[in-house]
C-alpha positions in Angstrom: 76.1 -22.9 -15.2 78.9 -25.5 -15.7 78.2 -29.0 -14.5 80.6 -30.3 -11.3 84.2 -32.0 -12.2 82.9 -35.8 -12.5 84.3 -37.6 -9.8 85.2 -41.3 -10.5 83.4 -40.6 -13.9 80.3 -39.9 -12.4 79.0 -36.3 -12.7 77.9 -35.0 -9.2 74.0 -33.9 -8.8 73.0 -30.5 -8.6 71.7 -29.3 -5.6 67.8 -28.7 -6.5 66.7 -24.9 -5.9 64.5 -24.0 -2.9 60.8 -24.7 -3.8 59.1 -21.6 -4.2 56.3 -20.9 -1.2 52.8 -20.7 -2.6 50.7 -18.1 -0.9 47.7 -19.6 1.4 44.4 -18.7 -0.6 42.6 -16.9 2.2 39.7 -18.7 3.3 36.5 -16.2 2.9 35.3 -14.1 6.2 31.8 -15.5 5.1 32.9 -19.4 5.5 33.9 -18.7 8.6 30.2 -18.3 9.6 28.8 -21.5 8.5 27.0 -22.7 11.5 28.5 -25.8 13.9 26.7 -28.9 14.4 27.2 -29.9 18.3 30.3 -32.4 18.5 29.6 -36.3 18.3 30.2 -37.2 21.6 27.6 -34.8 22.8 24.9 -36.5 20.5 25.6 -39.8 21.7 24.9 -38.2 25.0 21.6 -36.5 24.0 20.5 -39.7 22.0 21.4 -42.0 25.4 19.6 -39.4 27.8 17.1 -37.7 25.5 14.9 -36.6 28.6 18.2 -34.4 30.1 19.1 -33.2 26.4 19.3 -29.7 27.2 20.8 -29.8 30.3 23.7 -31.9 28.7 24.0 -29.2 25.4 24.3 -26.7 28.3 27.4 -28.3 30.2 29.0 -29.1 27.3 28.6 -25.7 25.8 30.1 -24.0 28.8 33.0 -26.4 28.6 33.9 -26.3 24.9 32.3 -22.5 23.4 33.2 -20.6 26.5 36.7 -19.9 26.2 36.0 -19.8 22.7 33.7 -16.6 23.8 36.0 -15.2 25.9 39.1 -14.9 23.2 37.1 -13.8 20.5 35.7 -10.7 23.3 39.5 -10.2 24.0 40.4 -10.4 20.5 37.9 -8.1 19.5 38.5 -4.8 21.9 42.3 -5.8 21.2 41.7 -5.0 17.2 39.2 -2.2 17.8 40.0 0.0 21.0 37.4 1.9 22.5 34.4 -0.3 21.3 31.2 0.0 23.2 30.1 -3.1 25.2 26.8 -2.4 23.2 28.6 -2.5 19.8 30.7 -5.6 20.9 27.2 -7.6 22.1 25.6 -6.3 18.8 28.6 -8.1 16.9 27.9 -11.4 18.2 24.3 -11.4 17.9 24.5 -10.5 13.8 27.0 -12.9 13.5 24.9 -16.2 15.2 21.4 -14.5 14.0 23.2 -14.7 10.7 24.0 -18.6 11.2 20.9 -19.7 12.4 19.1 -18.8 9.4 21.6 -20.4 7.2 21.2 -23.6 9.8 17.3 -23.7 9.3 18.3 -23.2 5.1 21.0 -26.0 4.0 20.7 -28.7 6.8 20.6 -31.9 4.3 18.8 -34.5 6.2 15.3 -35.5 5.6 12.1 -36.6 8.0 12.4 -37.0 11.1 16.3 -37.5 11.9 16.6 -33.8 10.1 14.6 -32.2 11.6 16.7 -33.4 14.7 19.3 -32.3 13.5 18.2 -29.0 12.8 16.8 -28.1 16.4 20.4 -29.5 17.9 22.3 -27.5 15.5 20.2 -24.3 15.9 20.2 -25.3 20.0 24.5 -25.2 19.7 24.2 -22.0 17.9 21.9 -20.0 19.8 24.0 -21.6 23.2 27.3 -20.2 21.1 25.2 -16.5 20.6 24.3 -16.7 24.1 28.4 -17.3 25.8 29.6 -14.7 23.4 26.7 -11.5 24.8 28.2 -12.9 28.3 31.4 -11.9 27.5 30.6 -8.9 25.3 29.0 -7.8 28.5 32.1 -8.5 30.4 30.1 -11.9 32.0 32.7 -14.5 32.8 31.0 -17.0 29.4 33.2 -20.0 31.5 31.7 -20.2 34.6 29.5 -22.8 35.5 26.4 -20.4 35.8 26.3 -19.9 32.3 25.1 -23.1 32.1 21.9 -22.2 34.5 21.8 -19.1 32.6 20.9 -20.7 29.2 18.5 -23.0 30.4 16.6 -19.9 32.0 17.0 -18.1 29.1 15.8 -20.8 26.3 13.0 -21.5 28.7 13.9 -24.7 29.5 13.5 -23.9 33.2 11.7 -20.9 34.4 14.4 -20.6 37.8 17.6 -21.0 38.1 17.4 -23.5 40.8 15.1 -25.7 38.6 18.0 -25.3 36.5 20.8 -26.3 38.9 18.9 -29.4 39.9 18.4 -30.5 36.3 22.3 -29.6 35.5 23.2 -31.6 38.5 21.2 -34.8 37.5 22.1 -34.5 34.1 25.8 -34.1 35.5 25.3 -37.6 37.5 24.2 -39.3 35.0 27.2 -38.5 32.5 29.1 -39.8 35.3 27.5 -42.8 35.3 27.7 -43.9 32.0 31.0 -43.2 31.8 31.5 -45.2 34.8 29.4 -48.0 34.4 28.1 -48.1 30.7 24.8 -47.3 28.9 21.8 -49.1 29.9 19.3 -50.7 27.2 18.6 -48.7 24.4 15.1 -47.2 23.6 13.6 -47.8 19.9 15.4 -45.4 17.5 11.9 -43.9 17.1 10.6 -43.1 20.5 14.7 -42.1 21.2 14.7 -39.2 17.8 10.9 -38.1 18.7 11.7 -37.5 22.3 15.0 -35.9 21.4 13.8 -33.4 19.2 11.0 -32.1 20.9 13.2 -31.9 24.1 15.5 -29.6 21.6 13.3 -27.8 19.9 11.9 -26.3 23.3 15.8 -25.6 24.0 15.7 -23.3 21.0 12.5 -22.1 20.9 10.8 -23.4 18.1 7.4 -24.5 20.0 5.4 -24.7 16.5 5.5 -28.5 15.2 5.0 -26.9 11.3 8.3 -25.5 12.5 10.1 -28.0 14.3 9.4 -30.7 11.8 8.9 -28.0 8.6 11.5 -30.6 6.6 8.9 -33.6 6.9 6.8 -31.2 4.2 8.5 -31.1 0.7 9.2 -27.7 -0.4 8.3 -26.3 3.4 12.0 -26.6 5.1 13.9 -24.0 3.7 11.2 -21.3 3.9 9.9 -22.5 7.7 13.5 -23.3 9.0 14.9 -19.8 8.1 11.9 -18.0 9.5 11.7 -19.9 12.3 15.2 -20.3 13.4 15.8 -16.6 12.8 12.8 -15.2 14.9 13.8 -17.8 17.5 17.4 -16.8 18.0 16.3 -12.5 18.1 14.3 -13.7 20.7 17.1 -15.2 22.5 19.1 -12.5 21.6 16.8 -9.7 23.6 16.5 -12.0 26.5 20.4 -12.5 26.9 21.3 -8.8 26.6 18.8 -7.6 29.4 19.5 -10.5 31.7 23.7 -9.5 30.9 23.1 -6.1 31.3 21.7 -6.2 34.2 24.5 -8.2 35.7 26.9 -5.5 34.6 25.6 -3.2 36.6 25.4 -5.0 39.3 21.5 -4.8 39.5 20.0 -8.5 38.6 16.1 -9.4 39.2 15.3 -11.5 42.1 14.6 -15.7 40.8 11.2 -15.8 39.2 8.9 -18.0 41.6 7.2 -21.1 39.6 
């Protein structure tokens, strides 16, 4: 290719060829499934108001993993017509049973503040499982009553009006705080203790070897998978019958306390 005609004795510059597009590497199905630690904000909400911890892991998991359920349902019988409702809920579970065990496995944090940690992830997980049976089961996973429903479920509350009182303080308070600021802080101690056992109820890991398994050397890995996984199939059975039921139309009356 012959250079331009110089102009003023200067040679004019080549345009530069298009830059060749590199193909995205596709990120791995399996990364995708790494399980989600709850978002910042909402710790600094559990941390300020340990006692309401799983009422405010409920609201917030309503608000931000509902619609997140609901798409991934859509998507779902979108990409594979004539799916069972069954099939669809037995999707989800694999999928957060699957994460749970890898959150009670590679969770990094040591004493105390891990084990923290590790109830609140496996808490956000097992509230994620929970949203997506909903709307497997064709469950609205954006309402507001899901929010009752998991704290029935994980056993927080044994009723649902228990639960509605609980959301509604919980729900006050957040107002508050934004409004008006935090009051004192607790010791960090009392504060982590207090906020993990609240968790660890939420997800059903009642056992202190279990809850606080990654205060033994050696003991985390093995306890946290176990006990994370046999947790969250718990869960699992519980949320399928209760959304089953309201598929049908036929849901039990409120247990009495």
């Amino acid at each position: 290719m012959t250079d331009p005609t110089p102009v003023d004795g200067q040679p004019v510059p080549l345009p530069s060829p298009p830059a060749t597009p590199v193909p995205a590497t596709p990120v791995p199905a399996e990364s995708l499934d790494a399980p989600e630690a709850p978002p910042a904000r909402l710790w600094d909400r559990m941390r300020e108001d340990p006692q309401y911890a799983p009422e405010h892991l409920a609201l917030e998991a309503v608000r931000r993993l509902g619609p997140e359920a609901a798409r991934w349902a859509e998507r779902t019988r979108a990409e594979q017509p004539g799916i069972s409702t069954e099939a669809l809920a037995d999707q989800a579970v694999r999928r957060f049973v699957n994460r749970a065990r890898l959150s009670g496995a590679v969770s990094g944090a040591a004493g105390l503040p891990g084990a923290v940690i590790d109830v609140g992830v496996l808490a956000w997980t097992q509230a994620r499982m929970v949203l997506h049976v909903a709307a497997a089961y064709g469950v609205d996973p954006r309402h507001t009553d899901r929010a009752t429903d998991l704290l029935v479920l994980q056993k927080v509350h044994k009723v649902a009006e228990s639960a509605r009182l609980a959301l509604g303080v919980a729900a006050g308070r957040e107002r508050a705080g934004a409004l008006f600021g935090r009051g004192s802080q607790q010791a960090l101690g009392r504060v982590m203790l207090k906020l993990g056992v609240r968790l660890a109820q939420m997800a059903g890991v009642r056992a202190a070897k279990r809850v606080f398994a990654k205060v033994v050397p050696g003991a985390a890995i093995i306890l946290g998978t176990w006990a994370n996984s046999s947790a969250t199939k718990d869960l699992a059975r519980r949320s399928r019958a209760l959304y089953a039921q309201h598929r049908t139309g036929v849901v039990p009356p409120p247990r009495q306390p």
